[in-house]
N, C-alpha and C positions, 0 to 999 in steps of 0.2 A: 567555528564556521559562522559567516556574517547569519542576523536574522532574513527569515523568510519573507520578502518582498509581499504583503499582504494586498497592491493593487495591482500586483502581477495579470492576473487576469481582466483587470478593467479595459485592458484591449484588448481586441479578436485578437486569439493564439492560432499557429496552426499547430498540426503536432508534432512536426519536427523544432518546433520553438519549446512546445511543452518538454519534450522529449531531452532538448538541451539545456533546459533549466532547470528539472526535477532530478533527470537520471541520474550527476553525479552527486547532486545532496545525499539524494536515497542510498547510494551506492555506497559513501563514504561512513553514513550512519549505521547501514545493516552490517559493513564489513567489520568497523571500530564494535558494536555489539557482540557479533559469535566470535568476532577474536578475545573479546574477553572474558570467555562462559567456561566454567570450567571441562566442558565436555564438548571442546572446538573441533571444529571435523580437522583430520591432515592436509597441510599445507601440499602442496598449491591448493588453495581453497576455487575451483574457477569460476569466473564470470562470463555468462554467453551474452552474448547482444544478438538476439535473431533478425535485427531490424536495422545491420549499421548503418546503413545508406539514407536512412529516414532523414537525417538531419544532414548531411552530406553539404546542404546549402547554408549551412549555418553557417560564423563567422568562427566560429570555434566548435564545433559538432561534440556531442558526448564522449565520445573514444578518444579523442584528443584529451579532452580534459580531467577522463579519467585516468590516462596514464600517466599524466603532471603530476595528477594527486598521489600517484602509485610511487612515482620518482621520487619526489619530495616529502616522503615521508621514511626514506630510504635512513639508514640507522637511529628512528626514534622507537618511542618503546612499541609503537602500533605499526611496524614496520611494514609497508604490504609489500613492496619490494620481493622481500622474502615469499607474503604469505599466500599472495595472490597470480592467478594466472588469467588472462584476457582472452577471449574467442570471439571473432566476430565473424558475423556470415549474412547475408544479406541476397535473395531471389535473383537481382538485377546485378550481376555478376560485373558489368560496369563500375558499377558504384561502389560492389567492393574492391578492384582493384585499383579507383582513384583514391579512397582510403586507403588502401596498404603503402601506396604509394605517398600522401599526405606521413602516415605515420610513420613509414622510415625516415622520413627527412628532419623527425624531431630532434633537436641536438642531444637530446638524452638518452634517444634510441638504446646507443651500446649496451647503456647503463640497466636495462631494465634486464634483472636477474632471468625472467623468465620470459623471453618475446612474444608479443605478438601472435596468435595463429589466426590464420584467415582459411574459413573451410573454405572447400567447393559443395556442390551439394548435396555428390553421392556421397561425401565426407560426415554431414551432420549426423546423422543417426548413430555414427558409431564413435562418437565424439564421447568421451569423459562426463560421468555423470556431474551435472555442472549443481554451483549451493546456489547462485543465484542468475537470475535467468531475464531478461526483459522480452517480448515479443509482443503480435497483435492476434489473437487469436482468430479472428476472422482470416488472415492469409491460410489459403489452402497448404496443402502437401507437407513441407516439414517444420512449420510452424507448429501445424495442429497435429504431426507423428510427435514431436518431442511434447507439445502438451499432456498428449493420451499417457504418455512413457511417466511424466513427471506426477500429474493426477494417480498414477495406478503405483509407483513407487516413490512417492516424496521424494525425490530424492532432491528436488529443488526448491528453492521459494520462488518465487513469478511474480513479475511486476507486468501488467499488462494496461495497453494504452490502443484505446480504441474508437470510434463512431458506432453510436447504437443504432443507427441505420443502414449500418452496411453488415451488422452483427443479427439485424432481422431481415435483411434481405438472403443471408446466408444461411439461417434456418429454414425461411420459406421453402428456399429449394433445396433442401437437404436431401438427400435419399440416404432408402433404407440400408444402404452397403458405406455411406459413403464417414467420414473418420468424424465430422460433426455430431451423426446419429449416435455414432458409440461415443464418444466424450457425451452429448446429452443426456443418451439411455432414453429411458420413460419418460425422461421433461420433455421429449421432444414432440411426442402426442399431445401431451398435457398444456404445453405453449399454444400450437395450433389448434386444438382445443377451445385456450381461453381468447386466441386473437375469432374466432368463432362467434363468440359470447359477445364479445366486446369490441367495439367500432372506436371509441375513446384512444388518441395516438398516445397520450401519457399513461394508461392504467397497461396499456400493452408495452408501451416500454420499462415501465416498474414493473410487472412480473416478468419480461424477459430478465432484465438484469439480477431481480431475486433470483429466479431459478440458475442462471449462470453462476454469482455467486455461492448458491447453494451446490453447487458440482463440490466445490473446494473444501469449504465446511463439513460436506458429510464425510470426505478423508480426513478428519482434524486439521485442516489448514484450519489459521486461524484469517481470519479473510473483513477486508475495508473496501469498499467503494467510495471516490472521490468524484461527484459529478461536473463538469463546468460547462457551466450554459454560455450562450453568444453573449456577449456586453447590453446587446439592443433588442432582444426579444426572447423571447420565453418558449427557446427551444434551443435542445441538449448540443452541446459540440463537439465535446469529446466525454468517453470515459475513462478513468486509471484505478484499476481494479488490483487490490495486491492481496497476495495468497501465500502467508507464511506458518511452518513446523514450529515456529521460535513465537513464542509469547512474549518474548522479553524484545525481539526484534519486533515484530509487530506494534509494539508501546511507543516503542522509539519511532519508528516509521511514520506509525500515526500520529507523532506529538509533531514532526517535522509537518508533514503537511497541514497542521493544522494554522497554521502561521498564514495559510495561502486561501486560508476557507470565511466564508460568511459565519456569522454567529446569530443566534434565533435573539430577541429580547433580553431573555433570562441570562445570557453567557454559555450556551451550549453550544460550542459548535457544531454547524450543517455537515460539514464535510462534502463541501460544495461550492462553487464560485459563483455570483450572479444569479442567486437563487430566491431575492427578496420581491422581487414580483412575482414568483409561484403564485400558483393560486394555490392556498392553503388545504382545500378540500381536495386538492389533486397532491397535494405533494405531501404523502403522510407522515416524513422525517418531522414534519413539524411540532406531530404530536407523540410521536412516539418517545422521545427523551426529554425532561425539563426536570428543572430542581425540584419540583414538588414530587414529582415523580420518581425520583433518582432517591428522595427522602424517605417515603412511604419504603419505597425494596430495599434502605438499610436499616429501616427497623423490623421490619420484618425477617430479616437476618441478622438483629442481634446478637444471639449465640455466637454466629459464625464469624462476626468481624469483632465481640467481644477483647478490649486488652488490646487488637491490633495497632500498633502506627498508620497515620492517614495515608502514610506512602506505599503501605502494604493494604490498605484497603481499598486504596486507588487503583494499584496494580492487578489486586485481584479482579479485582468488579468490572473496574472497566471494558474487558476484554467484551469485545462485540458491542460497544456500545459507544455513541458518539461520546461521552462525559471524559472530560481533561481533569488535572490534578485538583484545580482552580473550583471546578465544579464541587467535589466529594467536601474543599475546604468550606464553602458555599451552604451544601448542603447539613452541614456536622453545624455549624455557626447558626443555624437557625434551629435545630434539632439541641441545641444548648438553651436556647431561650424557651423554649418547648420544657425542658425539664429531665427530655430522654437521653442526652449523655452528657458526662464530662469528659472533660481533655487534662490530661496526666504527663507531668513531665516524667518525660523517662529517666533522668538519671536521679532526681531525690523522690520522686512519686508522690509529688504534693499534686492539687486540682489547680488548674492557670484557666487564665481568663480567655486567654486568646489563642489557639491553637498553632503548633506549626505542621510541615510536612511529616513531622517524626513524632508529635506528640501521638501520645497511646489514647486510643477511643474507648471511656468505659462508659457503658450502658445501664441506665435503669432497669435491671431485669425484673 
């Protein structure tokens, strides 16, 4: 897969652009990952798009380019041909029928093992518990039925792409019967609550989007927020919020977007576009992860990364945490000159000067 276009976002996206440029990277990453885990769910693994229509204007739309990908990967070892099944469904029932219509005409059509389904939308609910799912969680009705279903049974991971303004304007009026309340529970006082307190439009947009992702996290999704602001000012555009069961899919996911993201000084990525005019005291990613930082919480876990490979300490550690492979090598290389660890080849188990992915981190205990 070509590298990730890093000034992608240097011009206004809208999100049917976002949507056609991330969808199928992510798609093809999460899908190549649990197909190779030894505890892969049964094929047809499905994919839902609750949102086909979003990109509809594009010159090649997501669904399109995902079933190329599907095609042409048809007798190699990562076959999705086989592995994978496609659902799309889409509110403005238009729009999915000029896609259905778009994707019969593919010359490859025949060839896909497993066609196509295009719900209607008494259909969606009783649809196949799908492993990966894309929607906007702000769309009413069965957007947010298959979210509640997916949050309350994992049965999905969710890739979600959205505007935090229309994500607070959908709390605001929420009521108390209505399918937002119950997907937020308690946060939904607690939000209203803190926009109360606080008049400031960024501190209420970072604790809405906290407690949103904090929905996912308290099921064990392991869960990223991707922010990207406008090119020319210093207010949010979109969000892409992802919510995965899969540790190991999560890694991957988030090493992908990290290609498309700002980096703090230090080499940490934001996980974020167009984010170097923040103002610092408002945007507290800033301080929340650096090397110095990253360096203190591995000596302090010692013990626990004792003897590991940097690639297993990577792995572990990083999870919820902005820090890449690049970081942990970073962090261990100054933590050498420090005197607190050595790095250990693993196959003669002599001390090296210069670490790799796989060398063993051993500790001054």
């Amino acid at each position: 897969m070509p590298a990730a276009p890093s000034d992608f976002f240097k011009t206004e996206r809208t999100a049917s652009e976002i949507k056609a440029e991330l969808l199928p990277r992510l798609f093809e990453v999460w899908m190549a990952t649990i197909l190779q885990q030894p505890d892969k769910p049964l094929a047809p693994i499905p994919f839902i798009d609750l949102q086909a229509g979003l990109d509809s204007n594009e010159p090649v739309p997501a669904a399109l380019q995902l079933l190329r990908q599907v095609y042409k990967s048809t007798g190699s070892r990562l076959d999705l041909n086989q592995c994978i099944k496609t659902i799309f469904y889409d509110a403005e029932q238009p729009a999915l029928a000029e896609l259905q219509e778009r994707v019969e005409q593919l010359p490859f059509y025949q060839d896909l093992l497993h066609p196509p389904v295009m719900l209607l939308a008494e259909q969606i609910l009783d649809a196949e518990r799908s492993a990966f799912t894309f929607l906007n969680p702000v769309e009413e009705a069965y957007s947010q039925q298959f979210l509640l279903q997916a949050i309350q049974t994992k049965a999905s991971d969710l890739l979600m792409l959205f505007n935090p303004k229309a994500l607070e304007a959908a709390v605001k009026k929420a009521k108390a019967d209505s399918l937002l309340q119950v997907i937020l529970g308690e946060r939904l006082e607690q939000i209203k609550g803190f926009y109360k307190q606080n008049r400031n439009a960024d501190r209420r947009e970072a604790y809405l989007l906290d407690c949103f992702e904090e929905i996912f996290s308290s099921k064990g999704f392991y869960t990223l927020k991707f922010r990207v602001n406008h090119p020319d000012r210093k207010q949010t555009n979109q969000y892409l919020v992802l919510a995965s069961t899969s540790a190991q899919a999560y890694i991957r996911l988030k090493e992908l977007l990290e290609g498309y993201s700002d980096y703090q000084e230090d080499g940490v990525p934001l996980f974020g576009a167009n984010l170097q005019a923040q103002q610092t005291v408002l945007f507290h990613e800033h301080y929340r992860f650096s090397i110095e930082s990253l360096m203190k919480d591995l000596v302090q876990n010692a013990r626990l990364y004792n003897n590991m490979a940097l690639q297993q300490v990577y792995e572990k550690h990083s999870v919820g945490t902005h820090y890449n492979l690049e970081n942990y090598k970073q962090a261990y290389e100054r933590l050498l000159k420090k005197g607190a660890v050595r790095f250990i080849n693993p196959k003669t188990g002599h001390a090296i000067s210069k670490p790799t992915y796989t060398s063993k981190i051993r500790y001054s205990l």
